[in-house]
N, C-alpha and C positions, 0 to 999 in steps of 0.2 A: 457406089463403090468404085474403086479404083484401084488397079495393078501397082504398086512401087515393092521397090528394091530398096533394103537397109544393109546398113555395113553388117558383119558377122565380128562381134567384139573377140571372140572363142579363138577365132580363126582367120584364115585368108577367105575371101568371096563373100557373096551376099544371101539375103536371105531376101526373098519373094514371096507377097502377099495380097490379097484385096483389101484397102483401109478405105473409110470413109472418109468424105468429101467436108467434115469439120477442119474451119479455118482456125477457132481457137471458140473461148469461154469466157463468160462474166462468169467470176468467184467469189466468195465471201469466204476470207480468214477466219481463223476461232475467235476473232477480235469483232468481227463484222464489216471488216471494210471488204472494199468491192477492189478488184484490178483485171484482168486480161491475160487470160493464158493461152498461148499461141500453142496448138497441136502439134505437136511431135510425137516420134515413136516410144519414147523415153515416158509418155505420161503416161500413168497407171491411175487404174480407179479401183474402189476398195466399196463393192455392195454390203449392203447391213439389212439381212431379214429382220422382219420383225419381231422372227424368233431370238433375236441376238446372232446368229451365225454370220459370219464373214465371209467374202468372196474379192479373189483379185483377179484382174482381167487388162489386156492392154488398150487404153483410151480410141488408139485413134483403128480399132476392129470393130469398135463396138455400135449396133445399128440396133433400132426398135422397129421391128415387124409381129404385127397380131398380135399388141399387149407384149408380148415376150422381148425382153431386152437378151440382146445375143451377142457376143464374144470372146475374142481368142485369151484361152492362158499362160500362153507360151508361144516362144517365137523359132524357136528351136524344132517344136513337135506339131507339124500342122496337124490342123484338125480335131487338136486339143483344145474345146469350145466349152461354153457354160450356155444356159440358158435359164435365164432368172422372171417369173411373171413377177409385172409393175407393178400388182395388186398386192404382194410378200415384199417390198423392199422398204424401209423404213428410211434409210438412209445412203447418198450417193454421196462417194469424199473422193477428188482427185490431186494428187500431185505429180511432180517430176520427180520419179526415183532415181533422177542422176544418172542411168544407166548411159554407156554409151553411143547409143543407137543412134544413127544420123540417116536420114536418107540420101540415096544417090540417085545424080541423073541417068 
């Protein structure tokens, strides 16, 4: 993990966090081709138990320690986490919800 700073879309200032050290993804479209998606704060991931239920989480928080996939839900509320075991997840879907979150130096 790693400290950075993202703009505050809301407001003036930034917001401050620990994100992981993911440089980016091979992905498969609903079409099945392959491309590369470069990690930004802007990507979201959408878990799928295998009960059907959904979960959203922000991409570049998210780390697997002991089986448990961990991550933040919000960028506004720290500390607002999920924690989902790999063993319930059926399916992992990520994109860029456009949001305008950039990192600063």
């Amino acid at each position: 993990m790693k400290d950075v700073r993202v703009n505050n879309p809301l407001s003036l200032g930034t917001i401050s966090y620990a994100a992981n050290n993911v440089e980016g993804l091979i992905v498969k479209d609903k079409n099945g081709s392959t491309s590369y998606l470069r990690n930004s704060p802007s990507i979201e991931m959408r878990v799928t138990h295998v009960n059907g239920k959904k979960y959203h989480m922000y991409f570049d928080t998210v780390i697997i320690e002991n089986n448990i996939l961990k991550g933040a839900r919000s960028r506004f509320i720290q500390g607002l986490n999920r924690e989902i075991s790999m063993d319930s997840i059926a399916k992992i879907e990520v994109q860029d919800g456009g949001k305008k979150f950039k990192y600063q130096n």
